[in-house]
mmCIF file of the N, C-alpha and C atoms, coordinates in Angstrom:
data_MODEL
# 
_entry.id   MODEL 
# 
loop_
_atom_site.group_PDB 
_atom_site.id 
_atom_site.type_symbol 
_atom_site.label_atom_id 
_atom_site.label_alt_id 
_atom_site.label_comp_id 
_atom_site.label_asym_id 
_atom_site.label_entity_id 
_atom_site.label_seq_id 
_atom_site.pdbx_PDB_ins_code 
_atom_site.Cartn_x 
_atom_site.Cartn_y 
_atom_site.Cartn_z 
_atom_site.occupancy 
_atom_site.B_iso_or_equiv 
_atom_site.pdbx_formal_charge 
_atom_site.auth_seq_id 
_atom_site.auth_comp_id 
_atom_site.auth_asym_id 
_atom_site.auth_atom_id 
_atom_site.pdbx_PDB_model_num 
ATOM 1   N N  . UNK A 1 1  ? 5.761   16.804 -7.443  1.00 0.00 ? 1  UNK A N  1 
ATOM 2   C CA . UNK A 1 1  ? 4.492   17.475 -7.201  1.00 0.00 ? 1  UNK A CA 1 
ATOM 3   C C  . UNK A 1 1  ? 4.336   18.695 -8.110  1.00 0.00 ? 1  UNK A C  1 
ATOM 4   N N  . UNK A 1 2  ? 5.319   19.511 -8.477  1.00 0.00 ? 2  UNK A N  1 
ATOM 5   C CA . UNK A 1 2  ? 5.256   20.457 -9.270  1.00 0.00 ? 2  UNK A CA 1 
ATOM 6   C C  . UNK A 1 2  ? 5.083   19.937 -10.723 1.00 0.00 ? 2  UNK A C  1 
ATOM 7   N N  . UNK A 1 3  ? 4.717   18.948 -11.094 1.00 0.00 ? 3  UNK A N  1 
ATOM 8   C CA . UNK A 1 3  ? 4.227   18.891 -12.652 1.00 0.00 ? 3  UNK A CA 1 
ATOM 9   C C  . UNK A 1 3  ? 2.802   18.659 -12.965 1.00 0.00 ? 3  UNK A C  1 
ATOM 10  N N  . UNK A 1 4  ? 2.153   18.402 -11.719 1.00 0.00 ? 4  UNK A N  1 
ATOM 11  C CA . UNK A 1 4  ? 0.034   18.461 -12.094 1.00 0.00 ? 4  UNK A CA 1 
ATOM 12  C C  . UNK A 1 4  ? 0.186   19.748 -11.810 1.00 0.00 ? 4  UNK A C  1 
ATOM 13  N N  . UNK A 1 5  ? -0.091  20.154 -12.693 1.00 0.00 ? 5  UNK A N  1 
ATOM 14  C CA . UNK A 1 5  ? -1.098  21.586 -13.299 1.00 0.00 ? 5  UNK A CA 1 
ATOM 15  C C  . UNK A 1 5  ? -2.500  21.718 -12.495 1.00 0.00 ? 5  UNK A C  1 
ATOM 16  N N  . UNK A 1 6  ? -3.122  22.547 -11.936 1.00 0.00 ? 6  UNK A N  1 
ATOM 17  C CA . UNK A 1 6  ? -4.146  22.609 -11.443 1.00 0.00 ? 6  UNK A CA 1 
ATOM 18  C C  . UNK A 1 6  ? -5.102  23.530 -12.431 1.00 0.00 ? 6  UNK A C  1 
ATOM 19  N N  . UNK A 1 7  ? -6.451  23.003 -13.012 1.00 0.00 ? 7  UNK A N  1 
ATOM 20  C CA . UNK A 1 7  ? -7.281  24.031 -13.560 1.00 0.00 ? 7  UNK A CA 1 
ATOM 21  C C  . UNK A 1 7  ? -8.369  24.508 -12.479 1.00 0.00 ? 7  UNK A C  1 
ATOM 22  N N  . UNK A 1 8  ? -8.697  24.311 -11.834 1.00 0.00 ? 8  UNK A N  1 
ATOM 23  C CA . UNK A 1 8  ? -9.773  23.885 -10.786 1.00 0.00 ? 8  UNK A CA 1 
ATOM 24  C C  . UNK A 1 8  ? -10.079 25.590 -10.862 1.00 0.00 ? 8  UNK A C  1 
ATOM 25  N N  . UNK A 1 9  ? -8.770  26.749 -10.567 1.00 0.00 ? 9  UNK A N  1 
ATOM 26  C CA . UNK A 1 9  ? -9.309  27.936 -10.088 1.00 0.00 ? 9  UNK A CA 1 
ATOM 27  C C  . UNK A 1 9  ? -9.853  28.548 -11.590 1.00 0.00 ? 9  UNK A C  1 
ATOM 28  N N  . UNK A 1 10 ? -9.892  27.803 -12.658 1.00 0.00 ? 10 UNK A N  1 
ATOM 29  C CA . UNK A 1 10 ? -10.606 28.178 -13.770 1.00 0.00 ? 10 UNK A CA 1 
ATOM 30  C C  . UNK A 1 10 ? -12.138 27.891 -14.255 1.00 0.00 ? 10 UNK A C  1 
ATOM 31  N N  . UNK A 1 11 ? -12.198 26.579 -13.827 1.00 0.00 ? 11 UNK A N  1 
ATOM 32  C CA . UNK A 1 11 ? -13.732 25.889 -13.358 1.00 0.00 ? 11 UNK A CA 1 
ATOM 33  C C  . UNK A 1 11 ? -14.471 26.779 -12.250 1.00 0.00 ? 11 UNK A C  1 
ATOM 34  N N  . UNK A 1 12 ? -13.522 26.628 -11.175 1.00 0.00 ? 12 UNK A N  1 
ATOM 35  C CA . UNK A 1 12 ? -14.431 27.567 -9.609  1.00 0.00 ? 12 UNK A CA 1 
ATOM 36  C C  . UNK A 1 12 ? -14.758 28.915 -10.299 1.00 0.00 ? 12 UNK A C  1 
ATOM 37  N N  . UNK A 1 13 ? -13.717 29.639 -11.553 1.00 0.00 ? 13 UNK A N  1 
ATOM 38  C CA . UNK A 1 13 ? -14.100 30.921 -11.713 1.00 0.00 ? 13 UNK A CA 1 
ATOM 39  C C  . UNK A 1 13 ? -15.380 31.120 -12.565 1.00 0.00 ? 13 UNK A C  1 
ATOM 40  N N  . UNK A 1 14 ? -15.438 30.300 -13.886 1.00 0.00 ? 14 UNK A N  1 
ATOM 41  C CA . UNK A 1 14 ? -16.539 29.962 -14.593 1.00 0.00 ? 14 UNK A CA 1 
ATOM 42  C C  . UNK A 1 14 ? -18.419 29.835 -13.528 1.00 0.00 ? 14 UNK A C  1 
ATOM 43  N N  . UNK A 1 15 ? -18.069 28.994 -12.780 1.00 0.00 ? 15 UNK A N  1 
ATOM 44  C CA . UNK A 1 15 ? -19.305 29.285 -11.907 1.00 0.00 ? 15 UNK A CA 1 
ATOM 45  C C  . UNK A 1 15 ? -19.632 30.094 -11.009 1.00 0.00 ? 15 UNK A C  1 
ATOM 46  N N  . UNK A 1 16 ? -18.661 30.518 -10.838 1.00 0.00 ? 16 UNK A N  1 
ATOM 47  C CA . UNK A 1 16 ? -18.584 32.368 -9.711  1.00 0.00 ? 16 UNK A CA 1 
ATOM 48  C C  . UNK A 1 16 ? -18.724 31.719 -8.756  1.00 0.00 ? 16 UNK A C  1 
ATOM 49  N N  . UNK A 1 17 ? -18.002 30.913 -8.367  1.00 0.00 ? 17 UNK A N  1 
ATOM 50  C CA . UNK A 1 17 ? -18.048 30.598 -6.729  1.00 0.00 ? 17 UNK A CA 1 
ATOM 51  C C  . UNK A 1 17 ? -16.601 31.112 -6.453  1.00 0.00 ? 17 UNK A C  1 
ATOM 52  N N  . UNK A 1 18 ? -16.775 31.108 -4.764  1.00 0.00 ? 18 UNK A N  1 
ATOM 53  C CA . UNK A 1 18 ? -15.441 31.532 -3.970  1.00 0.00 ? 18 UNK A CA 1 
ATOM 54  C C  . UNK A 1 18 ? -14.922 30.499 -3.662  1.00 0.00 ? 18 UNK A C  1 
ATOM 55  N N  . UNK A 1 19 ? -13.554 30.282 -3.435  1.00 0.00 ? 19 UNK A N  1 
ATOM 56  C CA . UNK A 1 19 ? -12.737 29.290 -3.005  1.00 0.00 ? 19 UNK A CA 1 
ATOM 57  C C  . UNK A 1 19 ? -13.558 28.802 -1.715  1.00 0.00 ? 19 UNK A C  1 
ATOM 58  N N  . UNK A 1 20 ? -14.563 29.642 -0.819  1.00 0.00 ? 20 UNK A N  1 
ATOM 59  C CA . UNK A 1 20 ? -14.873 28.740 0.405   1.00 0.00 ? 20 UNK A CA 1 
ATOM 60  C C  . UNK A 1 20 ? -16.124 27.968 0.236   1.00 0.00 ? 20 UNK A C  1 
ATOM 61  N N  . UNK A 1 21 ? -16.964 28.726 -1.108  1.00 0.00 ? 21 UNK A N  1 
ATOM 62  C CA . UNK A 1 21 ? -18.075 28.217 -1.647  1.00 0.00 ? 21 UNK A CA 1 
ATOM 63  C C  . UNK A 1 21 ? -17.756 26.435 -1.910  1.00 0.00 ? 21 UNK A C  1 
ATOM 64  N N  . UNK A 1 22 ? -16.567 26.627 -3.110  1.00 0.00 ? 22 UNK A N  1 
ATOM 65  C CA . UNK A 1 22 ? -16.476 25.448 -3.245  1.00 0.00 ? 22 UNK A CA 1 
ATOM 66  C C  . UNK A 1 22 ? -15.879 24.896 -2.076  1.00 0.00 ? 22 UNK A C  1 
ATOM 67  N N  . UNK A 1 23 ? -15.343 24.788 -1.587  1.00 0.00 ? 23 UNK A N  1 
ATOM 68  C CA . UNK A 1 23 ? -14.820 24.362 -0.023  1.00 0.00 ? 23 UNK A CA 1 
ATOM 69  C C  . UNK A 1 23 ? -15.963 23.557 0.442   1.00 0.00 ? 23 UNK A C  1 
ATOM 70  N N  . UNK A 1 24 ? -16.983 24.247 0.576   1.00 0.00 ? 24 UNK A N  1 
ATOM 71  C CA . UNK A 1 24 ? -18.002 24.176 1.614   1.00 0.00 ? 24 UNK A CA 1 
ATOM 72  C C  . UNK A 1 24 ? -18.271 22.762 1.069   1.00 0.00 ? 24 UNK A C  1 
ATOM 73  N N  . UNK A 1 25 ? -18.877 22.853 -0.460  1.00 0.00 ? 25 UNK A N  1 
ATOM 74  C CA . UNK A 1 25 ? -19.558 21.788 -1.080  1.00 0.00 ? 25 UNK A CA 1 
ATOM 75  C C  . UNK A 1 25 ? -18.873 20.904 -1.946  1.00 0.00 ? 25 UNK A C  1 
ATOM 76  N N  . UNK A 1 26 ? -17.260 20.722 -1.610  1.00 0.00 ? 26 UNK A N  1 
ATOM 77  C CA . UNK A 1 26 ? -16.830 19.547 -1.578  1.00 0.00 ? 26 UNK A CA 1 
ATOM 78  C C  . UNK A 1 26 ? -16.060 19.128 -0.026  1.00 0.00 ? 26 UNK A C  1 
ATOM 79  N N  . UNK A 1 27 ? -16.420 19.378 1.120   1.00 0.00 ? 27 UNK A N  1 
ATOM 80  C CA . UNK A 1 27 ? -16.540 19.332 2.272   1.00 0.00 ? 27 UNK A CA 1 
ATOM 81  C C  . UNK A 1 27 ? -15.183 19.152 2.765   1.00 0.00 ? 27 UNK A C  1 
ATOM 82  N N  . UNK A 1 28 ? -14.134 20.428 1.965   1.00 0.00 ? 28 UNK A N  1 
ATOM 83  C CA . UNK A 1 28 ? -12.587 20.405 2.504   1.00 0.00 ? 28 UNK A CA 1 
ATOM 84  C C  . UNK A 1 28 ? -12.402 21.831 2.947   1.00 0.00 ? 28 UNK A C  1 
ATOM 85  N N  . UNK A 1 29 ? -11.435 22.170 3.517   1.00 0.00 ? 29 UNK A N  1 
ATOM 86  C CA . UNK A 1 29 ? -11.213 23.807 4.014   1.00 0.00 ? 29 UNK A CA 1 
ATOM 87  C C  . UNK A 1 29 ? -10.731 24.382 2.513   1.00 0.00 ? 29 UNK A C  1 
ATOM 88  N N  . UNK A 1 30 ? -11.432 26.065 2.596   1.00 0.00 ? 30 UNK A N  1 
ATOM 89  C CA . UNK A 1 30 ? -10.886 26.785 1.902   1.00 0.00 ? 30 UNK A CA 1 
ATOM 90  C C  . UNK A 1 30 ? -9.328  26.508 1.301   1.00 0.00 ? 30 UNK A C  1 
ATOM 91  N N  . UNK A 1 31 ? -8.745  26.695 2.344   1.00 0.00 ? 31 UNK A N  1 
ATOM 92  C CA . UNK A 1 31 ? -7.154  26.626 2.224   1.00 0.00 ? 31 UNK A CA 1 
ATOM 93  C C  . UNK A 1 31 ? -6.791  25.392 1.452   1.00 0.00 ? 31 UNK A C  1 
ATOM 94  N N  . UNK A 1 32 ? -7.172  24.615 1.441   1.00 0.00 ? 32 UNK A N  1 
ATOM 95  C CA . UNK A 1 32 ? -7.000  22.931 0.851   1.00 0.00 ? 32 UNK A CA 1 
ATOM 96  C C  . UNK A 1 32 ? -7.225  23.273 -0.876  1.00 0.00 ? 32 UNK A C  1 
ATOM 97  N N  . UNK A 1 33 ? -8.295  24.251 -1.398  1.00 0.00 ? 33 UNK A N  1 
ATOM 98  C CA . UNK A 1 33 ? -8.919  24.976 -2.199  1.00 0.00 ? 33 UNK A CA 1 
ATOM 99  C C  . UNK A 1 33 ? -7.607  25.750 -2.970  1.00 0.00 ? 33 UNK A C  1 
ATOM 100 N N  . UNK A 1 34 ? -6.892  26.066 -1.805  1.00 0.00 ? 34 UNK A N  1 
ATOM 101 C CA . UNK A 1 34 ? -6.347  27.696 -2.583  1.00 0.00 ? 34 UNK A CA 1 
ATOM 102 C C  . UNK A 1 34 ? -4.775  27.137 -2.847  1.00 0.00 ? 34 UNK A C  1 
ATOM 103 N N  . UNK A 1 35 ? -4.832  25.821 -2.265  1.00 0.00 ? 35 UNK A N  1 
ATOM 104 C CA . UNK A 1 35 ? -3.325  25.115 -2.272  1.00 0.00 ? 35 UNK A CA 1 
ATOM 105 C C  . UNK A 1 35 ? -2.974  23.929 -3.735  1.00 0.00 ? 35 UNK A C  1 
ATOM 106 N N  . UNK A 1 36 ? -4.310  23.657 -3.656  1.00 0.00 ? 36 UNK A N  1 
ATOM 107 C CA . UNK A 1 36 ? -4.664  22.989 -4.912  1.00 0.00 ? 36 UNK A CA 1 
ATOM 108 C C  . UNK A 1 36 ? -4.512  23.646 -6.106  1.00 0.00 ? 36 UNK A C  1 
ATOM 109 N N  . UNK A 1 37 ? -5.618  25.047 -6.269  1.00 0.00 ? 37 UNK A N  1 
ATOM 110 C CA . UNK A 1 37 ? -5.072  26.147 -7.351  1.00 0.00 ? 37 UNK A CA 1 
ATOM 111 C C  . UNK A 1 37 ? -4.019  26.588 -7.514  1.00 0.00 ? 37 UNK A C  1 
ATOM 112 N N  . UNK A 1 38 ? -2.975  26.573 -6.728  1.00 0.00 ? 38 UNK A N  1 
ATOM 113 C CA . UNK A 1 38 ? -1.719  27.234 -6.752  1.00 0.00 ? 38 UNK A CA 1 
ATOM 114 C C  . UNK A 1 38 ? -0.292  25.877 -6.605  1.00 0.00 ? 38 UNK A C  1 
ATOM 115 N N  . UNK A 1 39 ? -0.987  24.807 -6.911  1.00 0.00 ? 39 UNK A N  1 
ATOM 116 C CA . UNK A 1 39 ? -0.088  23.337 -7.164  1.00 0.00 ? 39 UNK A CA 1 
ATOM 117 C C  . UNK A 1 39 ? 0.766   23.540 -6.008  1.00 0.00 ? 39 UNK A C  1 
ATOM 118 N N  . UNK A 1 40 ? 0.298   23.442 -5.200  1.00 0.00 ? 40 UNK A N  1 
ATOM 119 C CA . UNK A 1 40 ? 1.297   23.310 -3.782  1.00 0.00 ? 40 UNK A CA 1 
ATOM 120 C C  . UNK A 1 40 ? 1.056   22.107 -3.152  1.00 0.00 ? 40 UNK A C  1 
ATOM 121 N N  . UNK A 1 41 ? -0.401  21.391 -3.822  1.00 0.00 ? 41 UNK A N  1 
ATOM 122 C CA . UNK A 1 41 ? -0.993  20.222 -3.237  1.00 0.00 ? 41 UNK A CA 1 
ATOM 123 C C  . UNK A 1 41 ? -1.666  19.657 -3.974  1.00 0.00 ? 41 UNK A C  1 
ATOM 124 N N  . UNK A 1 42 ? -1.467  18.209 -3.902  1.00 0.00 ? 42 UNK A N  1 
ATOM 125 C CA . UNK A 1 42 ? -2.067  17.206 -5.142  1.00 0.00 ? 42 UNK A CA 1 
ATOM 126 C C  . UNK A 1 42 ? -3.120  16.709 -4.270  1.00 0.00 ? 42 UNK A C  1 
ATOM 127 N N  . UNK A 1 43 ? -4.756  16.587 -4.995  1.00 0.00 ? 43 UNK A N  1 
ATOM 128 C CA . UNK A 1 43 ? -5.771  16.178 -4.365  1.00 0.00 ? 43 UNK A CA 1 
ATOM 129 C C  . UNK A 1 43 ? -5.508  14.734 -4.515  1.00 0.00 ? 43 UNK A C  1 
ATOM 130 N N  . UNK A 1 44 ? -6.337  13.898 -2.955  1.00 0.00 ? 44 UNK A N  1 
ATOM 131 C CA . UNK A 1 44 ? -6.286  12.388 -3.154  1.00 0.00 ? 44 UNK A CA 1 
ATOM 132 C C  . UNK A 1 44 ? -7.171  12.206 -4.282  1.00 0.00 ? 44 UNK A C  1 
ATOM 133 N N  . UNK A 1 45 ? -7.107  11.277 -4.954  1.00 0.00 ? 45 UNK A N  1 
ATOM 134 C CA . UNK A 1 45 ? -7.985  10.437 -5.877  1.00 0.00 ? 45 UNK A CA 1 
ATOM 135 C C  . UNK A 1 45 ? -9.341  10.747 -5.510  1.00 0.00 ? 45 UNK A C  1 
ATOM 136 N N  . UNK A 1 46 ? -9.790  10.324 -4.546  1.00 0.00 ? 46 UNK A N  1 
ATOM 137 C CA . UNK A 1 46 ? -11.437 10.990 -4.272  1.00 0.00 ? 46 UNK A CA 1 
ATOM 138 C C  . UNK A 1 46 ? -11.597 11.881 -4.453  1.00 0.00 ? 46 UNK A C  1 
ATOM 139 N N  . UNK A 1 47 ? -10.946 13.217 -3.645  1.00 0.00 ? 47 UNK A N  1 
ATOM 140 C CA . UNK A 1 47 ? -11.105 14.811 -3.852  1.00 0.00 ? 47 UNK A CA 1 
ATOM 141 C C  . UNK A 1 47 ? -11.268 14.950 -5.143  1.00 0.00 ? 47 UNK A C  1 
ATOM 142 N N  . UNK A 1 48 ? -9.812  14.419 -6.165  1.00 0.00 ? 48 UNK A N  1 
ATOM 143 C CA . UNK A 1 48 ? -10.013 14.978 -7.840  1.00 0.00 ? 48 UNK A CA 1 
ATOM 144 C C  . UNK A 1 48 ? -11.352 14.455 -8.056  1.00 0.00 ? 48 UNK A C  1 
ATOM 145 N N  . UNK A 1 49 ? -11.644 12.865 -7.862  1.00 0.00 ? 49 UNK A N  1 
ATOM 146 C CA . UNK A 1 49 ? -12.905 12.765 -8.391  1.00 0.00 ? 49 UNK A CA 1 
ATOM 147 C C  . UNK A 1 49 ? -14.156 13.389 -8.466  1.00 0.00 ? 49 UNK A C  1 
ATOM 148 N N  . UNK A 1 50 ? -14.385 13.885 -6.635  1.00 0.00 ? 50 UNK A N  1 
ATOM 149 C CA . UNK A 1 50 ? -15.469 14.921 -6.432  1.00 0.00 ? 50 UNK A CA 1 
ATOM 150 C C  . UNK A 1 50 ? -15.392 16.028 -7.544  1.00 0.00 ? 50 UNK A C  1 
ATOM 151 N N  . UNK A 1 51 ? -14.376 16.837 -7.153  1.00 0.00 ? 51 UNK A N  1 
ATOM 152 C CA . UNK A 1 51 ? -13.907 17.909 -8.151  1.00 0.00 ? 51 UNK A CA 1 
ATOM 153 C C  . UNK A 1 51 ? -14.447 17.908 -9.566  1.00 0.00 ? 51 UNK A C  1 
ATOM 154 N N  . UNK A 1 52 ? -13.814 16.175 -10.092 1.00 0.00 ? 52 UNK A N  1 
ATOM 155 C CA . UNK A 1 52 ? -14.406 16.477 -11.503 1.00 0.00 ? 52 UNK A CA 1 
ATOM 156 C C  . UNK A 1 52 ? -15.980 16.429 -11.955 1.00 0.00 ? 52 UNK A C  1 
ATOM 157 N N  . UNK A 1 53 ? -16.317 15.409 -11.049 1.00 0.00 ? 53 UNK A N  1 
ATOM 158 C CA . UNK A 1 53 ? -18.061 15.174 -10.518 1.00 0.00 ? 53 UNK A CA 1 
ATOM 159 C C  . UNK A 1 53 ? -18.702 16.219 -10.547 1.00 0.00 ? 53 UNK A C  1 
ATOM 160 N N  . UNK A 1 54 ? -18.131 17.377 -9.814  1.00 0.00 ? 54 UNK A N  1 
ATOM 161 C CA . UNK A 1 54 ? -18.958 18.761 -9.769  1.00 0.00 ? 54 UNK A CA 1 
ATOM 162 C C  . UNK A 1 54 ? -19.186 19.708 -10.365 1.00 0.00 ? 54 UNK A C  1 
ATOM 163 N N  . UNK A 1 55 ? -17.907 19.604 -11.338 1.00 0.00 ? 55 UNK A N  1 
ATOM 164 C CA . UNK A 1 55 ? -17.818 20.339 -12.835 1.00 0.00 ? 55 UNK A CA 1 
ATOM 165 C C  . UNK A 1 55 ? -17.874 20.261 -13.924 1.00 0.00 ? 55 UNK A C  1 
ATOM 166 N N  . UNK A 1 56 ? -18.865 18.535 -13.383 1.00 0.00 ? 56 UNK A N  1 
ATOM 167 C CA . UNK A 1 56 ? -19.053 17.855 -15.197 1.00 0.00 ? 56 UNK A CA 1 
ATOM 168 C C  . UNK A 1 56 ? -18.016 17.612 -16.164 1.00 0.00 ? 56 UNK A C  1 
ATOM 169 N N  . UNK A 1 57 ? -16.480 17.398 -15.764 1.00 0.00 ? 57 UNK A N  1 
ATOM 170 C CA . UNK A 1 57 ? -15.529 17.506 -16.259 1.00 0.00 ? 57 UNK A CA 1 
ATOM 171 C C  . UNK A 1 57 ? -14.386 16.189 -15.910 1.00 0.00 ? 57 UNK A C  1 
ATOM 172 N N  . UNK A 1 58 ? -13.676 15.393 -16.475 1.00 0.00 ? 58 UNK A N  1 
ATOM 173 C CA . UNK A 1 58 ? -12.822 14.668 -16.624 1.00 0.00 ? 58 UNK A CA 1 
ATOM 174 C C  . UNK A 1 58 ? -11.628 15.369 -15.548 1.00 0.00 ? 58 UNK A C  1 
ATOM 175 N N  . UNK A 1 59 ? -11.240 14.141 -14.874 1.00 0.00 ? 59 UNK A N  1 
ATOM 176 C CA . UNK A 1 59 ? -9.652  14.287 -13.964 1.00 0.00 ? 59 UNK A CA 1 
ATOM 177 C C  . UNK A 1 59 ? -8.761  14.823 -14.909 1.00 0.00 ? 59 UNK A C  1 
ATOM 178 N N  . UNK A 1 60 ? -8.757  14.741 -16.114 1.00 0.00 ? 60 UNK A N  1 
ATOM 179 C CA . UNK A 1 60 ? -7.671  14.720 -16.687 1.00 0.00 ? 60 UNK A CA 1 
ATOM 180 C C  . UNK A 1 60 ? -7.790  16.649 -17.152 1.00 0.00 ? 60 UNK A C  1 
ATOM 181 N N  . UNK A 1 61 ? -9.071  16.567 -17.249 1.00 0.00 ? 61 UNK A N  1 
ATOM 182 C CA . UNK A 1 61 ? -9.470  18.457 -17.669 1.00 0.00 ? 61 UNK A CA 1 
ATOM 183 C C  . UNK A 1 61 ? -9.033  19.247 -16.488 1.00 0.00 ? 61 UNK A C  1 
ATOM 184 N N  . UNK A 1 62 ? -9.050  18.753 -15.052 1.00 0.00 ? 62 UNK A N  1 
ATOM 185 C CA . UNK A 1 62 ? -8.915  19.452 -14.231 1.00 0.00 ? 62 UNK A CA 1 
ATOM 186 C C  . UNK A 1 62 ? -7.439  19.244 -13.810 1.00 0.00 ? 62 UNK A C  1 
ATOM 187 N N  . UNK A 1 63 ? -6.837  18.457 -13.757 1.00 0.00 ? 63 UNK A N  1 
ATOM 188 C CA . UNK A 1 63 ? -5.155  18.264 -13.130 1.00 0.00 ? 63 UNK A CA 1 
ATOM 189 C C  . UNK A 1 63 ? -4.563  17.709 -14.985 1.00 0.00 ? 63 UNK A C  1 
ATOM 190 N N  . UNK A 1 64 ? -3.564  18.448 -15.059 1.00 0.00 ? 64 UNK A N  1 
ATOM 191 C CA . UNK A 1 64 ? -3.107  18.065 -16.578 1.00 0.00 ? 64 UNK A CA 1 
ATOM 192 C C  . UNK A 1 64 ? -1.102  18.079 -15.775 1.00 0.00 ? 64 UNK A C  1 
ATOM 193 N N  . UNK A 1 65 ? -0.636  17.236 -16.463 1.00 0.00 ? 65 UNK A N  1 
ATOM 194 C CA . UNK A 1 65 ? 0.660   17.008 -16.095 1.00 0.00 ? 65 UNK A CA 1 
ATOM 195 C C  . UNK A 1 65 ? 1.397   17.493 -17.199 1.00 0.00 ? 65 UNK A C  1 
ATOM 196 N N  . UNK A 1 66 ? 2.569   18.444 -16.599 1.00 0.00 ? 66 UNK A N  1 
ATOM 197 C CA . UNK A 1 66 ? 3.314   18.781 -17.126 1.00 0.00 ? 66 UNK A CA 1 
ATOM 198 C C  . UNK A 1 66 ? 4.880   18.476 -17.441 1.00 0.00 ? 66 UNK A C  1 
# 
């Protein structure tokens, strides 16, 4: 689990939303948000997809393996 890289809290920062903003409107808890940015937790396949869906951006731009 420690080798996907999370960009997500670089995207969320670019649009000035808060971790609960985006929360809200990809319909997971904050915390799910702040666990993801900090690679403690790998999103299911849907979540990344939403994720990348919302930021106009490729799975691969947002989770990069290290």
């Amino acid at each position: 689990m420690q080798n996907i890289h999370s960009h997500l809290k670089e995207f969320r920062a670019q649009k000035g939303l808060s971790q609960g903003q985006l929360a809200e409107k990809l319909g997971v808890t904050r915390q799910t948000i702040n666990a993801i940015e900090q690679s403690k937790y790998q999103p299911s396949l849907s979540l990344a997809y939403d994720c990348a869906k919302f930021f106009g951006t490729t799975i691969e731009e947002l989770f990069t393996y290290k």
